[in-house]
Each structure stands twice: as C-alpha cells, then as structure tokens.
N, C-alpha and C positions, 0 to 999 in steps of 0.2 A: 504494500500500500504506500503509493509513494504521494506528495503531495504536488502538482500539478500548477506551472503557472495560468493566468489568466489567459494567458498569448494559448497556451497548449490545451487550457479544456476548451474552448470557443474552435477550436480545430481537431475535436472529438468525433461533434454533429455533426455530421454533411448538409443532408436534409431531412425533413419531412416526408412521410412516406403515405403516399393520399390516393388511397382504392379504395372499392366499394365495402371490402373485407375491414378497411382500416378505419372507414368514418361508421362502420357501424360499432365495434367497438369503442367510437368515441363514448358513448352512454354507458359506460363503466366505466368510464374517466382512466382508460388507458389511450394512449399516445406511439405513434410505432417511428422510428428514425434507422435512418442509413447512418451506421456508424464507422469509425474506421477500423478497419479489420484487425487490427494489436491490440483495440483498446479493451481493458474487462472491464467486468460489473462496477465497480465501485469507483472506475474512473470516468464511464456516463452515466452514474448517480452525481458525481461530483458538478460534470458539465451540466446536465439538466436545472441542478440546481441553482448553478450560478448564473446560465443565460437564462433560464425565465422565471427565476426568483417563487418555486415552489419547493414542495417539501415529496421525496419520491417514497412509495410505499414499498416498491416491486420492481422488478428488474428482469424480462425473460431475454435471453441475446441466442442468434442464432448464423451459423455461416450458411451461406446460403453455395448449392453445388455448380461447378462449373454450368454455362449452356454453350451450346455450339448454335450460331445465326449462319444462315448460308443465304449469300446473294448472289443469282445465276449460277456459276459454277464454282466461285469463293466461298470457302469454309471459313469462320473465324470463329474467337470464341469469346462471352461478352466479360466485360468484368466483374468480377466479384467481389463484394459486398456485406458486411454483417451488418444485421437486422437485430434491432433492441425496441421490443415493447416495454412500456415504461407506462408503471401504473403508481398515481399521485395518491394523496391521502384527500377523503372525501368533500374537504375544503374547498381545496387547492383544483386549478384550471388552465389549459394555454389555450390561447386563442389562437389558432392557425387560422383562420379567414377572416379576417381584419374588417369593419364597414368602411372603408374609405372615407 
C-alpha cells in the first residue's frame, strides 16, 4: 500500500465506462471505470476518492481478455483494459451526465 501523489491517482481513471449494463447499475449506486491495468484495489479506492470527493464502499476490478478486430483481411488485436466497479456508501453520488 503505497501512498500515491495527486499527479499519479488522477492518472489511475481513464474513463467512464457508459453501457446499457453500466447505467443500469447506476441505481445501486455502483459506478464502472476503465482503469489502468497495474493499478489495484486500494489505489482506485484512493483515486475515486480524491477526484470526486466521495466515500467508496466496494471495489470489484476485472482484466478484461485479449479481442482480435479484423478489417478486410487485417487481423489486429484491441487493447486491453481493467474494468473496476466501484460501489459508494448510500450517501454518496457522481454525477456523470452533467445538465449543462
């Protein structure tokens, strides 16, 4: 458990990860992100907490398996990516769709 500067968690989260699967668990107040693929549990507990100032309950992270995309006769293979659901305490809330 190492402690993380400001510079290094804000460069944890990638993004947001926004499917039909992922906004329907929004109503359990879990939240799903592209993370970086070294990082573990308690270093996007760490980031979550400090970019959007809540408090995390949960932590599930998952590597997600190579895919192979082919265009006309190129094979290539896409990147990959760990996946961290991150479920908040019942309070607490992020706002991913902003009202403008």
């Amino acid at each position: 458990m190492t402690k993380l500067s400001n510079r290094q968690l804000i460069d944890v989260i990638k993004k947001p990860i926004i499917t039909d699967k992922t906004t329907k668990i929004l109503e359990n107040n879990q939240y799903c992100f592209a993370v970086d693929r070294y990082a573990d549990k308690y270093e996007i507990k760490q980031a979550v907490e400090y970019i959007f100032n809540v408090q995390v309950k949960k932590i599930n992270t998952l590597n997600l398996p190579i895919k192979t995309k082919t265009i006309g006769r190129f094979v290539g293979k896409k990147t990959r990516y760990k996946k961290a659901i991150v479920t908040l305490i019942e309070q607490d809330s992020i706002n991913l769709f902003p009202e403008n």
